[in-house]
C-alpha positions as CSV (number, residue, x, y, z in Angstrom):
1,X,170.2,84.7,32.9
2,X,170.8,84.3,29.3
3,X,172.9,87.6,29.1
4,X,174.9,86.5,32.1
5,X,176.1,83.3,31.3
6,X,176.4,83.0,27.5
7,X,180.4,83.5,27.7
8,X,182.7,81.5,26.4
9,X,184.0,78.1,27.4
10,X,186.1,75.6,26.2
11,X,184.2,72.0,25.1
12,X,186.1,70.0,27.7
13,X,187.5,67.3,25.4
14,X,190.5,67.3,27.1
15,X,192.2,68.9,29.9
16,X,194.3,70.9,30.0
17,X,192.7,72.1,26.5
18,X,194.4,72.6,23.1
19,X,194.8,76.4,23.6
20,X,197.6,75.5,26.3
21,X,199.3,73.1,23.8
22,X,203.0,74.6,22.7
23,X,206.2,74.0,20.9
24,X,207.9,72.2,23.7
25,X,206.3,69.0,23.0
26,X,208.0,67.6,19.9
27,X,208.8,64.8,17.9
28,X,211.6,63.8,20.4
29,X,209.3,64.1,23.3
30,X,206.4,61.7,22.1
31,X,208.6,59.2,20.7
32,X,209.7,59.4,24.7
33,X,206.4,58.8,25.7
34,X,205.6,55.9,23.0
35,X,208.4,53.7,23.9
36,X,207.0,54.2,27.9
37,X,203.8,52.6,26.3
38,X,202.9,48.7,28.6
39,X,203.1,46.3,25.8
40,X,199.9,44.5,27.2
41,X,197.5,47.7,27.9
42,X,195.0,48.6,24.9
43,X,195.3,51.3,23.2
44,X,193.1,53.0,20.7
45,X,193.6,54.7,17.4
46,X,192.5,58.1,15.7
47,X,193.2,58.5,12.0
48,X,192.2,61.6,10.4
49,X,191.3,61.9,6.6
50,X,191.0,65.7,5.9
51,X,189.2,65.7,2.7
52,X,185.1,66.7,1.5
53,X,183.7,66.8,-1.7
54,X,181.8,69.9,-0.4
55,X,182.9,72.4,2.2
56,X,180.1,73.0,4.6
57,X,180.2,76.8,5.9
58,X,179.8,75.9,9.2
59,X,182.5,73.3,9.6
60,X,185.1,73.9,12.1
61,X,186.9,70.5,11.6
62,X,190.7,70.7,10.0
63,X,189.2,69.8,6.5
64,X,189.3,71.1,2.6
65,X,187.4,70.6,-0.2
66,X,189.0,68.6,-3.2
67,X,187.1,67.5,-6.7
68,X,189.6,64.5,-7.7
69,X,191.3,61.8,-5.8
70,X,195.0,62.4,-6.3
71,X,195.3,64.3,-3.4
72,X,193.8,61.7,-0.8
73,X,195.5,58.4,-2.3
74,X,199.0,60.7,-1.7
75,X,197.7,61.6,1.7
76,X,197.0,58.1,2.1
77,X,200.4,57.3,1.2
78,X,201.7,59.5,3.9
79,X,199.4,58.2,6.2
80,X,201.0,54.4,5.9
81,X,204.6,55.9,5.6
82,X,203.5,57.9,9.2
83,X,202.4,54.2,10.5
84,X,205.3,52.8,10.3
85,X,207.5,55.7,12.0
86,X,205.3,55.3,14.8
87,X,205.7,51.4,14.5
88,X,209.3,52.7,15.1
89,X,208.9,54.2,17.9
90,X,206.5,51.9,20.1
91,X,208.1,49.4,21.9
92,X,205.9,46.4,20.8
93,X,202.9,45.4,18.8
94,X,200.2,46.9,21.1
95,X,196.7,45.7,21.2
96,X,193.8,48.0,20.1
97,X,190.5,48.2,21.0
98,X,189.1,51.3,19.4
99,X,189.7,52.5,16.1
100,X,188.2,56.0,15.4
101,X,188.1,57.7,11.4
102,X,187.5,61.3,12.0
103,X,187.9,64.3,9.1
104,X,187.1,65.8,6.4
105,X,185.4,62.7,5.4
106,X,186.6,59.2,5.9
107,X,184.2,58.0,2.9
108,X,186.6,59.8,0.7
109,X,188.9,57.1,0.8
110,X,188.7,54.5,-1.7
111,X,188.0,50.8,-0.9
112,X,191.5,49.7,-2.1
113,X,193.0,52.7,0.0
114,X,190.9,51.0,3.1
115,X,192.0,47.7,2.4
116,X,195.8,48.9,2.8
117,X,195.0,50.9,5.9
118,X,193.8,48.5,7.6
119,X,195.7,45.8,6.8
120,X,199.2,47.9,7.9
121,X,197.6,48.8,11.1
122,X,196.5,45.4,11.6
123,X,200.2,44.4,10.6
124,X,201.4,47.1,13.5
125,X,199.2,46.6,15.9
126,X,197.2,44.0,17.1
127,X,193.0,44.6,16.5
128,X,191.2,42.6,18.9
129,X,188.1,40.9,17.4
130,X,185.8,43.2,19.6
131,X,187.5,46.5,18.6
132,X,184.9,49.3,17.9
133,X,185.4,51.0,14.4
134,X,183.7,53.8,13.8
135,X,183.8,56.8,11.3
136,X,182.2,60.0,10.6
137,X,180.2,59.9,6.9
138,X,178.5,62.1,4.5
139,X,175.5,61.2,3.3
140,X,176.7,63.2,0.2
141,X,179.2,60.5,-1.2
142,X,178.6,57.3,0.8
143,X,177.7,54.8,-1.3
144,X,176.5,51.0,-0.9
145,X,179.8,49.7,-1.9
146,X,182.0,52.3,0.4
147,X,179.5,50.5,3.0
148,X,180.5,46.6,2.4
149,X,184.4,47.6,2.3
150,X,184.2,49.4,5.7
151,X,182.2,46.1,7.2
152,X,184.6,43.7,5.8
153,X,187.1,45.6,8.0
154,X,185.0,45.4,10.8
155,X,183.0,49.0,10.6
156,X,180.4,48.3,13.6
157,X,179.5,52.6,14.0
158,X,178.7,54.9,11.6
159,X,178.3,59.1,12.6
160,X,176.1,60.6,9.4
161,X,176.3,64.4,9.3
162,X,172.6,65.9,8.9
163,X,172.0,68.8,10.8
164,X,168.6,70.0,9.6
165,X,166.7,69.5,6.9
166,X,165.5,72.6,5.9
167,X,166.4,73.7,2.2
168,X,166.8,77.2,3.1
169,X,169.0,76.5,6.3
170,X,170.9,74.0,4.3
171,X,171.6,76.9,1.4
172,X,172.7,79.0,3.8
173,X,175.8,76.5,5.0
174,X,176.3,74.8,1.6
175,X,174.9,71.7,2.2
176,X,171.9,70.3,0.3
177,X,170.6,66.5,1.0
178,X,167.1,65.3,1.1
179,X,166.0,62.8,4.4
180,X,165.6,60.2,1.7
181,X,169.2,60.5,1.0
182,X,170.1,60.0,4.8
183,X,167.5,57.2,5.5
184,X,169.3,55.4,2.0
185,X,172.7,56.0,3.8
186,X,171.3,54.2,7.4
187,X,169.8,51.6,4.9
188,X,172.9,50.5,3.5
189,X,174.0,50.6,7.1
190,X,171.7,48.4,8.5
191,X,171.7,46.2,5.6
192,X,175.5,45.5,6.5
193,X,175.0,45.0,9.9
194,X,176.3,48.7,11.4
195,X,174.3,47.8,14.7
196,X,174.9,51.2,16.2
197,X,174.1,54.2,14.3
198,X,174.6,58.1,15.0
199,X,172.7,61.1,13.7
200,X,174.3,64.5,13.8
201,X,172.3,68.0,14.6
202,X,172.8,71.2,14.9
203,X,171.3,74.0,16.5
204,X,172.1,77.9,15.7
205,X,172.6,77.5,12.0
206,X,171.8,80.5,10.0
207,X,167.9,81.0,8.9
208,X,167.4,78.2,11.7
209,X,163.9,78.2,14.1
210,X,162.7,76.2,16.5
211,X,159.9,75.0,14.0
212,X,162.2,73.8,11.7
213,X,164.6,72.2,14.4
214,X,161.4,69.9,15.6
215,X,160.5,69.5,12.0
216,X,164.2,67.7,11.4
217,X,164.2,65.5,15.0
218,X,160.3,64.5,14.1
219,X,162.3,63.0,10.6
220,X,165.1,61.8,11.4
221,X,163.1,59.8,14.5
222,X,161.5,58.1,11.5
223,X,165.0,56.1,11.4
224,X,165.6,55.2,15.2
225,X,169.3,55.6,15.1
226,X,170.8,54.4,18.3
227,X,172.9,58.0,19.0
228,X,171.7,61.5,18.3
229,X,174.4,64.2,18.8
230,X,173.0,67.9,19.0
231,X,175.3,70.3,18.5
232,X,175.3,73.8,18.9
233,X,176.8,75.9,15.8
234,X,180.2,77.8,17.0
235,X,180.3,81.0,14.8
236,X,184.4,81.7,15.1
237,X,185.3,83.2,11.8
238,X,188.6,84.5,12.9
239,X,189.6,81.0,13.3
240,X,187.7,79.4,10.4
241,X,187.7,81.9,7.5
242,X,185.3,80.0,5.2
243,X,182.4,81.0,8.5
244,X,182.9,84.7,7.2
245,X,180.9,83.3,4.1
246,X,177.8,82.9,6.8
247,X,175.2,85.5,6.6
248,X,175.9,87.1,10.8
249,X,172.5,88.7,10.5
250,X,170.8,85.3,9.6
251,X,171.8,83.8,12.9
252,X,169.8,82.8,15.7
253,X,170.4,84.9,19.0
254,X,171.3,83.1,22.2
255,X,167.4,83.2,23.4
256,X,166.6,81.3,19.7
257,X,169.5,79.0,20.2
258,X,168.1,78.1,23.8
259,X,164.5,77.3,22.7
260,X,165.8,75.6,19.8
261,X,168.1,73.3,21.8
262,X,165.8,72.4,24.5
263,X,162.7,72.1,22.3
264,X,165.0,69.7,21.0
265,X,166.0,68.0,23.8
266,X,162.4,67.7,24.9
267,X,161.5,66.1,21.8
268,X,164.0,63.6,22.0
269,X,163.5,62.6,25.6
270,X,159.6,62.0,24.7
271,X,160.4,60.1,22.7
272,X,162.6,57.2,24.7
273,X,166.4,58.7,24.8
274,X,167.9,59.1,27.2
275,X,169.9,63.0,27.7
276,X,174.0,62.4,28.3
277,X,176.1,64.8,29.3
278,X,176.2,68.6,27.2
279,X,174.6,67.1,23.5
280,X,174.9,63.3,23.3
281,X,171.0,61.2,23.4
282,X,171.3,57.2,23.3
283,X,168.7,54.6,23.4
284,X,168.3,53.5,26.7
285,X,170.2,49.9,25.4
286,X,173.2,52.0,24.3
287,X,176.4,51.2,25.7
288,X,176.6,54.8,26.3
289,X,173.5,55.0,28.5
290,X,174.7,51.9,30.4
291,X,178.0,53.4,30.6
292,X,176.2,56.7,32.4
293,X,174.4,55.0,34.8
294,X,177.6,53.0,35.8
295,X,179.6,55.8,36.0
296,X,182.4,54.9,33.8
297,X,181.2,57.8,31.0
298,X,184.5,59.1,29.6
299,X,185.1,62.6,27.2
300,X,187.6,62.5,24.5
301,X,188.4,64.3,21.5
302,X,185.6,62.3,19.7
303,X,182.9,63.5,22.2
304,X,181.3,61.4,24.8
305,X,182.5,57.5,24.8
306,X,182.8,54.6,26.7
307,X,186.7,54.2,25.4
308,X,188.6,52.9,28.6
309,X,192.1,53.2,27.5
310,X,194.5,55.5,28.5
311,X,196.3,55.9,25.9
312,X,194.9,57.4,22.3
313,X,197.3,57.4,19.2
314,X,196.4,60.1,16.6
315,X,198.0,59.9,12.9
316,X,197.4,62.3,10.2
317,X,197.4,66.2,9.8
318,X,196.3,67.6,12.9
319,X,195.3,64.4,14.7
320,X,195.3,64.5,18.7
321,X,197.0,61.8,21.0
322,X,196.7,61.0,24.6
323,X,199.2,59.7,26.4
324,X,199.7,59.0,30.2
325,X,202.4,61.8,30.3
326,X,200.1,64.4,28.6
327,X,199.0,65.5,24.4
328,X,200.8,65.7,21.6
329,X,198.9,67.2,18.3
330,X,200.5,66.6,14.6
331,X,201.6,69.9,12.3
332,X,197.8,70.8,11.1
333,X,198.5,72.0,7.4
334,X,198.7,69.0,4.9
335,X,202.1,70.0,3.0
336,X,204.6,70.7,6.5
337,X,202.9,67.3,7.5
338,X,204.1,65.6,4.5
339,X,207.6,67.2,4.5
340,X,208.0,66.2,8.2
341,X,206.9,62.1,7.3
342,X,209.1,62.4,4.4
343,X,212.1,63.5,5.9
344,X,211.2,60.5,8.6
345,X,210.3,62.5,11.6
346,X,207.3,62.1,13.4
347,X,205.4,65.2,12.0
348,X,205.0,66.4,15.9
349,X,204.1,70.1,16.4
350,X,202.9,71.0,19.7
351,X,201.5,69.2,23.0
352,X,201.5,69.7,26.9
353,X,203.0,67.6,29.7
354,X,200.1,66.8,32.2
355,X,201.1,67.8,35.5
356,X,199.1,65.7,39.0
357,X,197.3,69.0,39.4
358,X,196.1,68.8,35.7
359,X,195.0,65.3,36.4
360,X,193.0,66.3,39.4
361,X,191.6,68.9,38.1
362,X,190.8,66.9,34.8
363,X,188.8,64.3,36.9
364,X,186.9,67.0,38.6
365,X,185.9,68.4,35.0
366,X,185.1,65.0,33.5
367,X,182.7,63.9,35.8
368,X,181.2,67.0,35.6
369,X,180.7,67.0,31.9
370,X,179.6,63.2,31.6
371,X,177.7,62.7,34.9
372,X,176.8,66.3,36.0
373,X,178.0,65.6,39.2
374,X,181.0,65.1,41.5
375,X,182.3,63.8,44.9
376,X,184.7,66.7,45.3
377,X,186.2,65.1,48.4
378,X,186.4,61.8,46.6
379,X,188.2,63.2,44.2
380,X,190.6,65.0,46.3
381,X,191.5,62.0,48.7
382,X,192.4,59.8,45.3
383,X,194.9,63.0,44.5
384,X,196.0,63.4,47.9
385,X,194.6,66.6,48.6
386,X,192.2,68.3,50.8
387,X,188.7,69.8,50.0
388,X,190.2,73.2,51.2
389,X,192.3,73.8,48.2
390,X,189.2,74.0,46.2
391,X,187.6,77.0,48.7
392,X,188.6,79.7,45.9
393,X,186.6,77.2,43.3
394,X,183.8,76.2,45.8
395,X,183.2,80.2,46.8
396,X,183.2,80.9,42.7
397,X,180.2,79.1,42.4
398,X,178.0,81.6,44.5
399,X,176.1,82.4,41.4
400,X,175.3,79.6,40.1
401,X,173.9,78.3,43.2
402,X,172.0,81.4,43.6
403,X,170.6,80.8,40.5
404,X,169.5,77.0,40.4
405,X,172.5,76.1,38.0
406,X,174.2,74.0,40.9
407,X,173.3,72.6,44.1
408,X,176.5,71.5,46.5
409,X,175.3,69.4,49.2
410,X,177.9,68.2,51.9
411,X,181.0,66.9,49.3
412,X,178.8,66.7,46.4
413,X,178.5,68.9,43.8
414,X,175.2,68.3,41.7
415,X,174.6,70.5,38.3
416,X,170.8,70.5,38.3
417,X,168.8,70.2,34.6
418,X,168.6,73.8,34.0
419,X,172.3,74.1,34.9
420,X,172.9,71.6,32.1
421,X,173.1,74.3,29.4
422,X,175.9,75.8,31.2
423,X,178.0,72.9,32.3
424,X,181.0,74.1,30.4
425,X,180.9,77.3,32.2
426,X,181.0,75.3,35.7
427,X,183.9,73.2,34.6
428,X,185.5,76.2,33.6
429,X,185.4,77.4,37.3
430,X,188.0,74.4,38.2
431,X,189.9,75.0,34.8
432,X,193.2,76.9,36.4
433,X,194.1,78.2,32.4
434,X,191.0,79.4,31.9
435,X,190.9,82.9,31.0
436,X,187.1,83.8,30.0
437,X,188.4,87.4,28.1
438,X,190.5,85.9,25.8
439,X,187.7,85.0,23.3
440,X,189.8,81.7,21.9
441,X,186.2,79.7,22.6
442,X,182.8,79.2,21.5
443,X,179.7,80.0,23.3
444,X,178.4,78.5,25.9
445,X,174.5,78.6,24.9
């Protein structure tokens, strides 16, 4: 079973995904589709900070390691002057309700450099009093102070990276940190008033067992975050050049990576969280729980979230926005970003137009990936369509019926628990770019 369905898949955070992004959505097109934009509808906002003060093997994020702060006060600089071209370009001063710092390391940035950010975007757009702000942090260089400048800007989530614990598993990736380190990091948290807090994990890291997998939940349980994210490791070397640095032979197989995962999984469910979606576990009081069991579970580029809006805005290298009319990225290397904000453009460098077949399709795949099930005949009576243009699709998923992945009963199609760990896999039977040869995605165990 293992043999058979550990292909590759794309992750689903959008569809279509990033590998069908191109050239022919530029600058020109999104500042189109910005001054399309409703004046009164929310929006939210994705601002990505691609700087560490350690570069962790494993990482696949669009990130580099720098040891002095010139380069991320210029970047922030950029940043600002990249605010106000899109201020330019939107046709009002839109109202936000989610504001998402994503890297790299947004605890890079110095509390003076957070003080202007937010007070431009607060100057461009208007931050309603219940907007989430989150942002991803590393235990590494968050400090107590970092801590009360994010909270005086409203910081009400924090994502700490910790992976596992193990000294040998954390030599292997370059990336030491002791659990008393992470529980001081959820301290100053807490003692700020963060009321929702998320752990990161990872599963399939070099020199990494199941032992020591259960050894790192049973510690980090110690600190009852409210959100748990396990990941799987995603060895693609050819695209991330600093993975080549990864010991191959140290790695767990796909069996390994299984036991570790749903030992994992197990572990976590015992012990009062609730399982969402591919690798997300909440408290049952989590608005991502409740979102679940109301059905209004969304997927973005951040990973599972209970963000409504339709429209996300991404500034900074490489940052991702949605848009009714489809995605636009930003030009991913630092110094053609720059050039392209400095010469006044909006530092566009690919996207794709959604089509109505993408978006049907793109429900289908959603509800799949946050609820594990779908009305496929719901779905194709809000798209106008019939169940028999999915016969191809329906027929495709012989196997994993066979094989007590999936279980279609009238309309419905269920993925069962097992099936779970190869969710991505049945999406990809609805994805119409998918081509499962081309070896542009990760695993799917």
């Amino acid at each position: 079973m293992i043999a058979k369905y550990d292909g590759r898949a794309p992750r689903y955070t959008s569809y279509p995904t990033a590998v069908q992004f191109t050239p022919q959505v530029d600058a020109e097109t999104y500042r189109g589709w910005l001054a399309a934009l409703p004046r009164t509808e929310p929006v939210s906002l994705y601002l990505h900070i691609p700087f560490c003060a350690r570069l962790c093997w494993y990482c696949g994020c669009n990130t580099r390691a720098v040891n002095r702060h010139e380069p991320v006060g210029d970047y922030v600089n950029h940043l600002l002057a990249e605010a106000a071209l899109l201020q330019g370009a939107l046709p009002g001063r839109l109202p936000v309700n989610a504001i998402h710092l994503g890297g790299g390391t947004p605890n890079m940035l110095a509390p003076e450099e957070m003080d202007v950010i937010f007070g431009a975007l607060r100057r461009i757009f208007q931050v309603t009093p219940e907007a989430e702000i989150a942002a991803e942090l590393d235990p590494a260089v968050l400090t107590r102070e970092w801590v009360r400048a994010a909270t005086s800007h409203g910081l009400s989530r924090g994502s700490l990276g910790v992976q596992n614990l193990t000294p040998e598993v954390q030599a292997a990736v370059n990336r030491q940190e002791s659990f008393e380190e992470i529980a001081q990091c959820v301290a100053w948290l807490r003692e700020f008033g963060i009321a929702s807090i998320n752990l990161d994990l990872m599963y399939g890291l070099p020199h990494q067992t199941t032992g020591n997998t259960l050894a790192t939940v049973d510690k980090i349980l110690i600190l009852r975050p409210e959100r748990i994210a396990l990941f799987g490791y995603a060895h693609v070397p050819w695209m991330k050049a600093h993975q080549q640095l990864i010991d191959e032979a140290a790695l767990p197989g796909a069996a390994e990576r299984l036991d570790q995962s749903e030992a994992a999984a197990e572990r976590l469910v015992s012990e009062g969280y609730v399982r969402i979606g591919l690798d997300h576990f909440a408290l049952p009081s989590d608005s991502l729980v409740v979102a679940q069991r109301e059905g209004r579970l969304r997927r973005n580029f951040q990973g599972y979230t209970t963000d409504s809006a339709q429209t996300l805005l991404g500034l900074g290298a490489s940052s991702i926005g949605s848009l009714p009319q489809g995605f636009v990225q930003n030009i991913a290397q630092e110094l053609p970003w720059r050039s392209a904000v400095n010469q006044g453009d909006l530092p566009v460098a690919r996207g794709v137009v959604v089509t109505d077949e993408d978006r049907f399709r793109a429900e289908i795949i959603e509800r799949l990936m946050c609820d594990l099930s779908v009305d496929l005949a719901a779905v194709c009576g809000d798209h106008g369509r019939t169940l028999h243009e999915l016969a191809s699709e329906i027929a495709a998923l012989g196997d994993f019926s066979n094989d007590g992945l999936v279980v279609l009963e009238g309309n419905r199609l269920t993925v069962t628990e097992v099936g779970r760990l190869v969710v991505r896999s049945v999406c990809a039977v609805f994805d119409a770019y998918f081509a499962p040869d081309a070896g542009r995605h990760s695993k799917a165990l």
